[in-house]
FITOR-468358 format. One record per residue (C-alpha): residue number from 0; residue in three letters; x negated, y, z. Coordinates in steps of 0.25 Angstrom, whole numbers, padded with zeros to 4 digits. Example, Ala and Ser with C-alpha at 12.3 -4.5 7.8 and 13.67 -1.06 7.14 Angstrom:
# residues 2
0;ALA;-0049;-0018;0031
1;SER;-0055;-0004;0029
//
This chain:
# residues 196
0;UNK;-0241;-0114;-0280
1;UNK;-0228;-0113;-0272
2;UNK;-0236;-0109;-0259
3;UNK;-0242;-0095;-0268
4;UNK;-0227;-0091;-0273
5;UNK;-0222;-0092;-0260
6;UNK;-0233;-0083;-0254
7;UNK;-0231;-0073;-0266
8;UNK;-0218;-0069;-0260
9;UNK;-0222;-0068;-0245
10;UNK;-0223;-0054;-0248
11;UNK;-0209;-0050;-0255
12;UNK;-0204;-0060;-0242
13;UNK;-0210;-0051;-0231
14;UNK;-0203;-0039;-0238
15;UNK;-0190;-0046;-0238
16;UNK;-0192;-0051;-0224
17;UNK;-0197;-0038;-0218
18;UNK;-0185;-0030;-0225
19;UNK;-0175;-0038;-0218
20;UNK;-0182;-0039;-0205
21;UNK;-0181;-0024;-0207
22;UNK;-0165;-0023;-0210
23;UNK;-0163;-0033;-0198
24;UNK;-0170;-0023;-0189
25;UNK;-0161;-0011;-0197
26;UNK;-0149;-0020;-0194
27;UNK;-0152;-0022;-0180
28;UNK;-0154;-0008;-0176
29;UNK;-0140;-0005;-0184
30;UNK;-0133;-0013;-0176
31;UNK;-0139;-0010;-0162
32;UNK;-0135;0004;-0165
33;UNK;-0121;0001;-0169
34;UNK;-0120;-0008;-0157
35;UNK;-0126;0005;-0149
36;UNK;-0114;0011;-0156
37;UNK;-0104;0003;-0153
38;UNK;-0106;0002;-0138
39;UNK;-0106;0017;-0138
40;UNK;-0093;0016;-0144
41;UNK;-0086;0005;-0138
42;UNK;-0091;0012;-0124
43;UNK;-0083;0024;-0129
44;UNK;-0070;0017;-0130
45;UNK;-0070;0014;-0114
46;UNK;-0067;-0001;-0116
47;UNK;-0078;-0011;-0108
48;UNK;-0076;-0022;-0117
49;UNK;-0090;-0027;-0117
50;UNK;-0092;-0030;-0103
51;UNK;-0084;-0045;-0106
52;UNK;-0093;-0053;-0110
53;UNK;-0096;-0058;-0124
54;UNK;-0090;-0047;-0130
55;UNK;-0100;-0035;-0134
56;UNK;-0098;-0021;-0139
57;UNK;-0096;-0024;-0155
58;UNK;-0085;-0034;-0149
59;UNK;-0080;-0024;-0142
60;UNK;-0082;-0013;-0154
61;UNK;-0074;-0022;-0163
62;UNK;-0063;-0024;-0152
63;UNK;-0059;-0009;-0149
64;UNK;-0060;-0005;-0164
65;UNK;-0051;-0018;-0168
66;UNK;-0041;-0016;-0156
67;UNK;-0041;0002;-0156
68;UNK;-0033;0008;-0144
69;UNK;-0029;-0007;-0136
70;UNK;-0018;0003;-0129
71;UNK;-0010;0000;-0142
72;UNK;-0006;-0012;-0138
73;UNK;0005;-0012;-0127
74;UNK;0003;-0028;-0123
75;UNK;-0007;-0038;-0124
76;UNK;0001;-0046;-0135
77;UNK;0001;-0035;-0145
78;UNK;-0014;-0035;-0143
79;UNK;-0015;-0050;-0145
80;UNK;-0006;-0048;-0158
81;UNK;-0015;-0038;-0165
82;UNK;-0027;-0047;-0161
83;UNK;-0021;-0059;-0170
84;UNK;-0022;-0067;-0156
85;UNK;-0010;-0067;-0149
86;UNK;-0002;-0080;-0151
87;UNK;0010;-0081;-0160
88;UNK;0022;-0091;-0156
89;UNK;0028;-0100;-0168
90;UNK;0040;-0108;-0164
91;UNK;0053;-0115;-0165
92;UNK;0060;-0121;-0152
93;UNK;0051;-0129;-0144
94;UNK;0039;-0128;-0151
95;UNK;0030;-0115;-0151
96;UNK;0016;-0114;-0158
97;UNK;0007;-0102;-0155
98;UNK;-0003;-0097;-0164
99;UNK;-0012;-0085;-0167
100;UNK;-0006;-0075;-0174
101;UNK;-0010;-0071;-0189
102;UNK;-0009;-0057;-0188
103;UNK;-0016;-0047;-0179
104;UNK;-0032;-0040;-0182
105;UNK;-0042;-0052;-0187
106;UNK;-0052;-0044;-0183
107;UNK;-0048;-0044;-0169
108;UNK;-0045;-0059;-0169
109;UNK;-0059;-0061;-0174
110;UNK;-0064;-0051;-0164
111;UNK;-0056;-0058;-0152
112;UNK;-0063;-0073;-0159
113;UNK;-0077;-0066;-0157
114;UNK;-0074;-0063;-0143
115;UNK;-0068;-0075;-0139
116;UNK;-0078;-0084;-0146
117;UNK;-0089;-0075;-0140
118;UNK;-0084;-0076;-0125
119;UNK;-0085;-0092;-0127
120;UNK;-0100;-0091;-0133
121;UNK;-0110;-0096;-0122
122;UNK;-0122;-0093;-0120
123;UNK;-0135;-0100;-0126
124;UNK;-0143;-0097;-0114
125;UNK;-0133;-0101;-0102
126;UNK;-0123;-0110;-0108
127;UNK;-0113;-0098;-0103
128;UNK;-0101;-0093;-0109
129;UNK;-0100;-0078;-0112
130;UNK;-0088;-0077;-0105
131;UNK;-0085;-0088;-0096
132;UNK;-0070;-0085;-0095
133;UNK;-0068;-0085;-0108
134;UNK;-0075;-0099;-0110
135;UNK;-0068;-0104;-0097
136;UNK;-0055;-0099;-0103
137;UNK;-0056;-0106;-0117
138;UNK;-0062;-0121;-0110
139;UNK;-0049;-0119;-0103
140;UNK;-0042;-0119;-0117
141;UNK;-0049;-0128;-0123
142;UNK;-0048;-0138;-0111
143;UNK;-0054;-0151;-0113
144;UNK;-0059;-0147;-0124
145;UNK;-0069;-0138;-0119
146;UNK;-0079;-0148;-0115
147;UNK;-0079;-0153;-0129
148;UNK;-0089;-0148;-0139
149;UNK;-0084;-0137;-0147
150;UNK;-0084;-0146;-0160
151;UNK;-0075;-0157;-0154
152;UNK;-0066;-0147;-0147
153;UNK;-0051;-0145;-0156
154;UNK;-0053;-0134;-0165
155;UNK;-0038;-0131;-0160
156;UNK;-0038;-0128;-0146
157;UNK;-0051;-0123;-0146
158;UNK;-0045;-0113;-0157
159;UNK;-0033;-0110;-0148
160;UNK;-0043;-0107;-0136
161;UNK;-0051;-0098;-0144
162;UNK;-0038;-0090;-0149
163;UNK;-0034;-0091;-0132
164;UNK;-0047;-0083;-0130
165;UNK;-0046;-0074;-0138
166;UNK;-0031;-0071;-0133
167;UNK;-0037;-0072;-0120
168;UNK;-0048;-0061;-0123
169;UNK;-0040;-0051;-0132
170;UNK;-0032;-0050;-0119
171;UNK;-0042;-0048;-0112
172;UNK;-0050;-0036;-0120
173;UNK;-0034;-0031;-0124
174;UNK;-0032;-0028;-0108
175;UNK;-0048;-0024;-0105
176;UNK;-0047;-0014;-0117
177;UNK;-0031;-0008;-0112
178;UNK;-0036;-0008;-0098
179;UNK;-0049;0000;-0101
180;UNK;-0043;0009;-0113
181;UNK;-0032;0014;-0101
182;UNK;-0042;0018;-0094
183;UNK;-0050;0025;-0102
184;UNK;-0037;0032;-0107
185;UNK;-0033;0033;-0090
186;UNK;-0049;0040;-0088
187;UNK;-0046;0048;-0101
188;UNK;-0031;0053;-0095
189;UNK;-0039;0057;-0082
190;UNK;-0049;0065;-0086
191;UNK;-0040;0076;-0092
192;UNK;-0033;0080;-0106
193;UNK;-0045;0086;-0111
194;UNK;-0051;0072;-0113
195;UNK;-0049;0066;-0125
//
């Protein structure tokens, strides 16, 4: 009896199922041409951002439209600052803590977490990491540590490590985007006045 309901649905089942196979395919065409887009977009701004690996163009996207005009910032630690990564000093005579500021863009901190946890990723395949410096640099942090498993490693100093890689990369794109953006201004300048 149970067998003769279930098959008096099969129908209203292949309408459901082809509908959303349909909206998949509709979604997946929408964000192909938005990625189109985006590179377009990205490839307008002169800044080669996705040639480091790991880090693709909606990465990229995000980061120019989070940071604007990267000129702004005079020095490296204003830039750390208004990532909510550069380290802030508590202390009293001998003793000195550090810790991550509270202020500064949470979606740039978020964004600087996705790159830095993407450039650790390895792959399936290989057993490779994205980026072998950066997985090089956090083993370093982590020290003894790293050859543990990830679940018996202190969630303490892996934290610490992740936070150092992040710092150690938002340097790393601040000084890549205020070397390229001088230079596109530099190639603008010699063209002529009539160039906007």
């Amino acid at each position: 009896m149970q067998g003769a309901e279930v098959r008096g649905y099969q129908e209203e089942r292949d309408q459901l199922v082809g509908s959303a196979v349909r909206a998949l395919r509709h979604l997946d065409e929408q964000i192909t041409g938005a990625k189109e887009q985006l590179e377009r977009l990205v490839g307008q701004t002169h800044y080669h951002l996705t040639d480091i690996p790991g880090f693709d163009v909606v990465m990229a996207a995000e980061l120019i439209s989070l940071v604007g005009d990267v000129t702004r910032f005079r020095k490296v630690d204003q830039f750390l600052a208004y990532t909510g990564i550069a380290p802030v000093t508590f202390g009293s005579g001998q003793q000195e803590t550090r810790l991550r500021s509270q202020f500064g863009r949470r979606e740039l901190l978020a964004l600087f977490h996705r790159i830095a946890s993407t450039q650790l990723v390895t792959h399936r395949n290989t057993g490779e990491p994205r980026n072998p410096e950066a997985r090089a640099y956090f083993d370093r942090l982590l020290g003894e540590q790293a050859k543990l498993p990830k679940e018996k490693q202190d969630r303490k100093v892996r934290k610490k490590a992740l936070l150092s890689l992040m710092r150690q990369q938002a340097i790393r794109f601040y000084k890549l985007m205020k070397v390229q953006k001088l230079a596109a201004r530099e190639g603008r300048a010699q063209e002529g006045p009539g160039v906007a």
